[in-house]
C-alpha positions as CSV (number, residue, x, y, z in Angstrom):
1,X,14.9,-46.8,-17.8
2,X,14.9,-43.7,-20.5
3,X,12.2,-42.6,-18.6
4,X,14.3,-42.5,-15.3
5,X,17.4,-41.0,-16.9
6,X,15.4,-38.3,-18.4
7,X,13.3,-37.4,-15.3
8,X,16.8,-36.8,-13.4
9,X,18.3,-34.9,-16.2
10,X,15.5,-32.0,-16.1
11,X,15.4,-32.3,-12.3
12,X,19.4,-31.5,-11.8
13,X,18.7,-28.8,-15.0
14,X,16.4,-27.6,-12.7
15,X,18.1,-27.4,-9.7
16,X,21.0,-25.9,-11.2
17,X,18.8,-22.7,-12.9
18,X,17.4,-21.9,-9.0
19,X,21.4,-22.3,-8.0
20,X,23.0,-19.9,-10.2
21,X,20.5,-17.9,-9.8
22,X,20.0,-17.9,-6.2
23,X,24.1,-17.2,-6.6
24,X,24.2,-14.7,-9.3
25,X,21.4,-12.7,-6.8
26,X,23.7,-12.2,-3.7
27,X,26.9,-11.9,-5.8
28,X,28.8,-8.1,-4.6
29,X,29.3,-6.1,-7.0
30,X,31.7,-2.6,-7.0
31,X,29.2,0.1,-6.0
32,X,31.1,3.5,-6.7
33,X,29.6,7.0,-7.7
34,X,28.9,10.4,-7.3
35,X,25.7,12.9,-7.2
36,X,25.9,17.0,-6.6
37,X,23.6,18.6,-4.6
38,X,22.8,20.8,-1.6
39,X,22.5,20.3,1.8
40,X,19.8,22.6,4.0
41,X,19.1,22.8,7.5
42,X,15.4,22.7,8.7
43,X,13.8,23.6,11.9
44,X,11.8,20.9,13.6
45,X,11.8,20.4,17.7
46,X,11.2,16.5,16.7
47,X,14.8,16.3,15.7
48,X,17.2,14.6,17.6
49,X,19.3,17.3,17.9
50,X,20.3,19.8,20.3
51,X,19.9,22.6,17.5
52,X,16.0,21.4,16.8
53,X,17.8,21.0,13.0
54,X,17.9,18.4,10.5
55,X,21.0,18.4,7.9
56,X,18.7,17.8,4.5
57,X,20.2,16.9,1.2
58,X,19.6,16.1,-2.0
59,X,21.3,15.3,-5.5
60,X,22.1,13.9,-9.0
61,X,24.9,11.7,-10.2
62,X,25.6,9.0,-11.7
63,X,26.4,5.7,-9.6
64,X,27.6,2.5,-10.7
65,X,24.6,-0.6,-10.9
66,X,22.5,2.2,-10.6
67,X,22.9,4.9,-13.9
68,X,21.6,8.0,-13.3
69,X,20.6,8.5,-9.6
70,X,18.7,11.1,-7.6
71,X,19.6,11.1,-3.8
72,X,17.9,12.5,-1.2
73,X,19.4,12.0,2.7
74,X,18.4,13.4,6.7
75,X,20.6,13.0,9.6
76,X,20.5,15.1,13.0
77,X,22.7,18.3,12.5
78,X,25.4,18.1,14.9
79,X,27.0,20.3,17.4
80,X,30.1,18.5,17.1
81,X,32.2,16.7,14.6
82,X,29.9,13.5,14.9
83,X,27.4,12.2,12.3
84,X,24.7,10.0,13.5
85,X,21.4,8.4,12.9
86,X,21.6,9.3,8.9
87,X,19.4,7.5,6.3
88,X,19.6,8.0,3.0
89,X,17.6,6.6,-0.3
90,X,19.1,6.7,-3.8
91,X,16.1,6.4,-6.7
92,X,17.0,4.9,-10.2
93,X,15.8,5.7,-13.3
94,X,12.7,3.3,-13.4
95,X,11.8,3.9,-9.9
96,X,13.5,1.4,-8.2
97,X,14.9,2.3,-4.3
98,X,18.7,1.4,-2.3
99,X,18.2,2.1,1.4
100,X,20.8,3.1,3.7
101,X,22.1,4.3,7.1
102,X,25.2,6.5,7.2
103,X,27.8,7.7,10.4
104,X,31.1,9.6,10.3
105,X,32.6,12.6,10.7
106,X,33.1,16.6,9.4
107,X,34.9,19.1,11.5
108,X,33.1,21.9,12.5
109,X,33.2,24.7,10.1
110,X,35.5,27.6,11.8
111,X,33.0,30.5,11.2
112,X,34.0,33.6,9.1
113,X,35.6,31.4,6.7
114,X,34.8,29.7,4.1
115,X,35.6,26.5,3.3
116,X,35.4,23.0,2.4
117,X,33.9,20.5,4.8
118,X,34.7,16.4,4.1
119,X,32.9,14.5,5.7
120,X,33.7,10.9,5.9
121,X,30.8,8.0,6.7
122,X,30.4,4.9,6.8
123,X,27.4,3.6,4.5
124,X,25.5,0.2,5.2
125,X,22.9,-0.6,2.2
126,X,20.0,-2.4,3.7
127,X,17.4,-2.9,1.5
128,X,15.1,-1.2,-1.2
129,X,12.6,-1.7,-3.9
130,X,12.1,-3.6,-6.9
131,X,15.3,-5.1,-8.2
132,X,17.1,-3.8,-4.9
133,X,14.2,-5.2,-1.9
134,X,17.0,-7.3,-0.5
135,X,20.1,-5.2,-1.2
136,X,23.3,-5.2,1.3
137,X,26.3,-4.0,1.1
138,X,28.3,-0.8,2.1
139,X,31.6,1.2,2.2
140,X,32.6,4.5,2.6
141,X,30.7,7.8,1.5
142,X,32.6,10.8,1.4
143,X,30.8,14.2,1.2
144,X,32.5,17.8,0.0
145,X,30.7,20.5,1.5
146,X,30.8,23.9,0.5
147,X,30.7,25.9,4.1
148,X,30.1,29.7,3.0
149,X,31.8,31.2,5.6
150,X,28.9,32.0,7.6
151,X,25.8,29.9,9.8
152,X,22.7,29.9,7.6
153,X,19.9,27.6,6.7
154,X,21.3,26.8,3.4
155,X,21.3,25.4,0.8
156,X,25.5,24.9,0.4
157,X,26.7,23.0,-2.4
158,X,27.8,19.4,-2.0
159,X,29.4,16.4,-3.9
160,X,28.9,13.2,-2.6
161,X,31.1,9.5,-3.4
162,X,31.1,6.5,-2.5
163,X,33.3,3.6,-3.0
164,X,31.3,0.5,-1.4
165,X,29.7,-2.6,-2.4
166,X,26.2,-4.1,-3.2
167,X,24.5,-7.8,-3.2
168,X,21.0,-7.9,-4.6
């Protein structure tokens, strides 16, 4: 009978490490931050977009589950006020990946003056590397583009945030 009692003590220990676990794993967690950058525009006739361009960036913060982050991030460059079809990949410290889409907004720049741009996006975390392979999550990310007054291929400085949240 000891015997019996003791085999169903370590199996419900057992079952109760793979549950908190398994909870603790999907649990969502603030994901806020920043990283400054620049944003470029590159030539390529594969792009999606009317202009042949690509709106490239990349940057440095600090984001929160993450520490010290370096972001790099493409997206069609619009003729419009529209953001689409933007993906985006945030590396950590020890190499570890977040992967994400991004859409929004950002007025047109009115040309001859410079300016600040915000964009506003929505950002959907779907997946990554190492400790993040089955990341979700997402929020908004707002961008702060500095437009210098005049159409050129970059780079313009940016500051990016985010105020979201991510399950891994």
């Amino acid at each position: 009978m000891k015997k019996v009692v003791f085999i169903l003590m370590v199996c419900g220990l057992v079952l109760l490490a793979f549950t908190a676990t398994a909870s603790a794993a999907s649990k969502a967690r603030p994901f806020q931050g920043y990283v400054t950058g620049q944003v470029w525009f590159t030539y390529d006739l594969a792009s999606p977009s009317p202009l042949d361009l690509w709106s490239d960036s990349s940057g440095v913060g600090d984001v929160s589950h993450l520490g010290a982050t370096v972001m790099t991030s493409r997206h069609p460059t619009p003729t419009g006020d529209a953001i689409t079809g933007g993906n985006m990949k945030l590396v950590v410290a020890n190499g570890d990946e977040v992967w994400a889409t991004y859409s929004g907004s950002a007025p047109f720049p009115v040309i001859g003056v410079p300016s600040t741009i915000v964009a506003h996006t929505a950002f959907a975390i779907y997946g990554g590397t190492g400790r993040f392979v089955d990341a979700s999550g997402g929020g908004d990310m707002t961008g702060y583009v500095q437009f210098p007054g005049e159409l050129n291929p970059g780079p313009w400085p940016v500051v990016w945030t985010w105020r979201c949240t991510i399950s891994y």
